[in-house]
N, C-alpha and C positions, 0 to 999 in steps of 0.2 A: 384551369379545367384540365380533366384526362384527356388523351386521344387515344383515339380504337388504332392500335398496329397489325396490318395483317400481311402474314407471309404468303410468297405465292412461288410459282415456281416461272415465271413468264409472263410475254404477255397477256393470254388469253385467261388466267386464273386474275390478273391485273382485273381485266373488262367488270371480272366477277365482285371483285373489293372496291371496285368502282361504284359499279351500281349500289351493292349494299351498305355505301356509304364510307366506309373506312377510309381516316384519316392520314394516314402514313402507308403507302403503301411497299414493302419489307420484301428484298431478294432473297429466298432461301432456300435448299437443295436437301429436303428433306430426308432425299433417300442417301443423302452424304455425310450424315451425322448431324447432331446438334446446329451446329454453326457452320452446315455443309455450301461453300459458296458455289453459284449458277456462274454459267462458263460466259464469259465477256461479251462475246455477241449476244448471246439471249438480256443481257442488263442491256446492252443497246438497246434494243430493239422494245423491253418493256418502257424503260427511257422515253423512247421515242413515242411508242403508243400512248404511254401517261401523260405524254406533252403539257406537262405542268399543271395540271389538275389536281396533283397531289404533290407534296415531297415523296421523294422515293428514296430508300435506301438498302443496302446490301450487305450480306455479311461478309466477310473476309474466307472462312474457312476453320476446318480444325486444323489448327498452325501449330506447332513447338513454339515456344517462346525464346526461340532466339531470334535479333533483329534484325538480320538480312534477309529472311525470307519473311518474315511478317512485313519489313517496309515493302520487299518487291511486291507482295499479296493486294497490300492495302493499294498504294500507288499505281499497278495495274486496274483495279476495282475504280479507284478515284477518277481514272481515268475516259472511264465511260458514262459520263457525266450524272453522277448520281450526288444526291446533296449531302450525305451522309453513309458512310462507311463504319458498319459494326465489326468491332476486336473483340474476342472471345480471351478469356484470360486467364487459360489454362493450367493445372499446377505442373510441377516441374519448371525446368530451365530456369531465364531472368527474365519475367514478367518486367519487372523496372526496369531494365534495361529496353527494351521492346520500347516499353510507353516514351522513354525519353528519346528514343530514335526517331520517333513520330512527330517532335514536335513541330520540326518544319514543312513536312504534310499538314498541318492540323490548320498549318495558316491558308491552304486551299482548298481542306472541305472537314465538313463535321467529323467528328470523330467519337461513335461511344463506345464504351469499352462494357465489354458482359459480364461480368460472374456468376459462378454458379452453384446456386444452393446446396445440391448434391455431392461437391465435391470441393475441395480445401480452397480457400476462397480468402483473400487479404484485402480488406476493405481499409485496410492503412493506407493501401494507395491511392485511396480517394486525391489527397491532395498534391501528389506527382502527376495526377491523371490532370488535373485546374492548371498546374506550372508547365504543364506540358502543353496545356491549348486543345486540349479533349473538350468535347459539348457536355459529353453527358455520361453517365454510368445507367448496366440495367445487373438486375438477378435476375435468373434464366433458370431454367435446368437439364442437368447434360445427360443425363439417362429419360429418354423420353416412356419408357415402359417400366420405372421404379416410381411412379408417383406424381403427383402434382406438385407446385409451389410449394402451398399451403402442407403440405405430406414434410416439407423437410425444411421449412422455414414457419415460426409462428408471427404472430402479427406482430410483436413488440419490437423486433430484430429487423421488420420490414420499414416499420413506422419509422426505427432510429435510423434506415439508409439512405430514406425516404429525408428524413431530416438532415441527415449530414451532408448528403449531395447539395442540396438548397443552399444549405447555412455557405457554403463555398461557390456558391453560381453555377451548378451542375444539373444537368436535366436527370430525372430522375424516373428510369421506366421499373417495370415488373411483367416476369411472362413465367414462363413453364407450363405446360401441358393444363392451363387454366380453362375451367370449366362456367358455364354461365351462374351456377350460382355463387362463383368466385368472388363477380364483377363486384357487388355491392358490400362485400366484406375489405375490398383492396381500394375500392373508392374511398372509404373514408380517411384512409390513408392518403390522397391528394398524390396517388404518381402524374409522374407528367404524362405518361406512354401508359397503357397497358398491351402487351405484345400476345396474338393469339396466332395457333395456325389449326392443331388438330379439333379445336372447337370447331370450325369456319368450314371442316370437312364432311364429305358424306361416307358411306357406310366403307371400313378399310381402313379409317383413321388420319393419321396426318400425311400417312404414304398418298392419300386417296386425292381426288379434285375436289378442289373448294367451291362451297352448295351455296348461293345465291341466298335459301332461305336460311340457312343455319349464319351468314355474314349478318343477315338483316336481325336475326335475333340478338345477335351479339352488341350489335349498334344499339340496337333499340334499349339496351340494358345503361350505355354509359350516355349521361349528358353530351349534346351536342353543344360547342364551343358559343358556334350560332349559324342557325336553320340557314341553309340555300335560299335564293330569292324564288317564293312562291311555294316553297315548303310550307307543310302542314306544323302546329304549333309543336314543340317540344314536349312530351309523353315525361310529366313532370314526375309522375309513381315514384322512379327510382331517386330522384333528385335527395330524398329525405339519406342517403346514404351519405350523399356530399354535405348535408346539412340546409340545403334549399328546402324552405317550405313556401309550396302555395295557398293560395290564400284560402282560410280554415272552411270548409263547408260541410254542411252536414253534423254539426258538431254537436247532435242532438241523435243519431241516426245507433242503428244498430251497433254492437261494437263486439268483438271474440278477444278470446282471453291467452294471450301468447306467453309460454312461461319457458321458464328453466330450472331445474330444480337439481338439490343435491350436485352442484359443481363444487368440488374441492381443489382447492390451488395453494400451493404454500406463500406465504406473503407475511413481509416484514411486518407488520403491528404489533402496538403495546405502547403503553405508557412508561412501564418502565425501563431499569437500562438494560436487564437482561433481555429484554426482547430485542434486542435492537441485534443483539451476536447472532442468530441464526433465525429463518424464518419459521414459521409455526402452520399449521394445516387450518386452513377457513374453508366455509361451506357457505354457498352461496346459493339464492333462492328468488328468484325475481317472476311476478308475474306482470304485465304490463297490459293493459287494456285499450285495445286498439278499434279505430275506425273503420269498419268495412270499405271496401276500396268502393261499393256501388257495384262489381257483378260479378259472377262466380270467379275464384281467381284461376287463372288461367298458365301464370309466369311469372317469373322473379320479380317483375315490376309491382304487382298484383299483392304481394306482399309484405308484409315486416317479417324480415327476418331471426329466428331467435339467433344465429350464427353472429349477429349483430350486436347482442346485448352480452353475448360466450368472451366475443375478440375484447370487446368494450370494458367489460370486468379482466381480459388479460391485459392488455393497456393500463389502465388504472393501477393495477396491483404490481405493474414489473417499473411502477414510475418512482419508487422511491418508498421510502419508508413512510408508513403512516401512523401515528398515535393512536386516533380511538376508532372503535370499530363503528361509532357515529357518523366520522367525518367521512371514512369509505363507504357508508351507508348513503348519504345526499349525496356524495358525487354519481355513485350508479345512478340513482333516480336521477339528480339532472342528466345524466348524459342519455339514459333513453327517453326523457323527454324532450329532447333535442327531434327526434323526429314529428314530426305534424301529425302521423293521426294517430300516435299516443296520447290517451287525453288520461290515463290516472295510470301508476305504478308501485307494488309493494316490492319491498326490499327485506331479506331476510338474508343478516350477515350472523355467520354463527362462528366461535372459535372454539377448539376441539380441544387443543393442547394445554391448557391452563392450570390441569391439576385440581379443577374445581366442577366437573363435569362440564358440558356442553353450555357457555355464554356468549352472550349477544345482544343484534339490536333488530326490532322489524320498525321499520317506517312505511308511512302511505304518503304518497304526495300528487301531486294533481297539473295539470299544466296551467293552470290559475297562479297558483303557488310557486310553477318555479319561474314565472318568469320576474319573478324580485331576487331570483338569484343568480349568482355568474355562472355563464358557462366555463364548465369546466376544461380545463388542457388538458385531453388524453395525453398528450405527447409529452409533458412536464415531466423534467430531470433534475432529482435532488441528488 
């Protein structure tokens, strides 16, 4: 399952990500840059207020990447008993160098290491960061007024970091300036963390204090791992992003018609061997018929999202080469009917480049129908 990460500057922004539920609660000095670290007493002292209600953890700082001052940064941080210490992992200097300097810290407390979307980024070092005794890796982003995540990273690039950290026993978070209807497009991607801070603010931005009810929304959007004792049941809505469905009701009931139409993506297809040299221009057209949630919708949960079936057809198409423009046709359809209150879906794959005007395939299929067939692996690598 994801966990909600929220940055605070203290204790009392703590109190705030307490209440609203957030699972990891994140030291950060927002008015200090990116990975701006809070000054050692104030980690005490949130430390102490947290008193083990949550894991807590910190960031280091915007450091140079050389390793006597990154060890003293982290080491001093470590110190003030937080369970994990986040490394920012800047370009310039010897990034590699830094991570291997760390490894005998790493045997006395967690270690993730950040990179960052916006800015040159070596995801090679994934597995110096595992030989080194790192927990986990995140993508971040280091210009907080150039964009979100999503603004400079697509989902295929996220899914594959998301998979490579795994494949090595690395936790695997995502943040940057992440917005609520982020949540449900990054879920399906299975991070371990997702990290927020200027979501979780009020009006000012991430400079500003963190608002009790913008934390609660933000919670309310990612599955809980599992409910506190005497919590109210789990607000299942969103669950359909991770792929959980509850149990089918109303499956007779009113239903709106969610579409996307006229998406063009270049993507390897064809049968024969010239297609296979360069990819070729598809248009894609999906409308999906969906179950009313039962009352006027209100918020992300409330929802199917079409941003869902957008990232879904980019996943599929960046997974390798495919032959017919059939076989890209059923996998869209099965994968938006993966969600529960899809109950029927058309599919309109169209290819432009052929030399033979505009060819294609439209399919209809039903959630009766797909459940005799496999679910598909967005994340599949040929």
């Amino acid at each position: 399952m994801t966990r909600m990460l929220a940055s605070v500057n203290g204790p009392e922004e703590a109190e705030v990500a307490l209440a609203g539920g957030a699972d990891i609660i994140d030291l950060k000095d927002p008015a200090r840059g990116a990975l701006g670290a809070v000054v050692t007493d104030v980690i005490r002292a949130t430390v102490e207020a947290v008193a083990g209600r949550r894991p807590v953890s910190a960031v280091a700082g915007d450091l140079p990447m050389q390793p006597d001052p990154v060890v003293a940064a982290v080491r001093a941080i470590a110190a003030t008993g937080v369970e994990t210490v986040k490394l920012g992992i800047f370009p310039g200097g010897d990034a590699a160098a830094c991570i291997a300097a760390l490894a005998e810290l790493a045997a006395r407390v967690k270690l993730v290491a950040v990179f960052f979307a916006d800015a040159a980024h070596d995801l090679s070092l994934l597995p110096l960061l595992k030989r080194s005794g790192f927990a986990g890796a995140m993508i971040d982003t280091r210009g907080k007024t150039s964009g979100r995540l999503l603004d400079h990273a697509s989902v295929s690039p996220l899914l594959r970091f998301v998979e490579d950290c795994h494949s090595i026993g690395l936790i695997a978070g995502l943040a940057g300036s992440l917005e609520p209807p982020d949540v449900p497009r990054l879920l399906v991607l299975a991070p371990d963390l997702l990290g927020f801070r200027g979501a979780l603010c009020g009006p000012g931005g991430r400079a500003a204090a963190i608002d009790l009810g913008r934390v609660q929304t933000v919670r309310g959007l990612i599955p809980l791992e599992a409910p506190p004792p005497g919590a109210r049941a789990v607000d299942y809505r969103l669950l359909a992003a991770r792929m959980y469905a509850p149990a089918a009701a109303g499956a007779d009931g009113p239903v709106d018609l969610v579409f996307v139409e006229d998406l063009v993506l270049p993507v390897f297809i064809g049968a024969y061997a010239r297609e296979r040299a360069a990819p070729q221009n598809v248009r894609f057209a999906v409308t999906a018929s969906v179950l009313r949630a039962g009352r006027a919708a209100e918020d992300m949960r409330d929802v199917f999202s079409y941003d869902l079936i957008t990232d879904g057809i980019r996943m599929l198409t960046g997974s390798g080469h495919v032959d017919l423009v059939e076989t890209l046709a059923e996998r869209i359809a099965a994968m938006v009917l993966l969600h529960p209150r899809v109950t029927k879906v058309v599919v309109r794959v169209h290819k432009l480049d052929t030399g033979s005007g505009i060819v294609g395939v439209e399919i209809e299929r039903t959630r009766a129908a797909s459940r005799a067939m496999a679910r598909p692996d967005v994340g599949a690598r040929s």
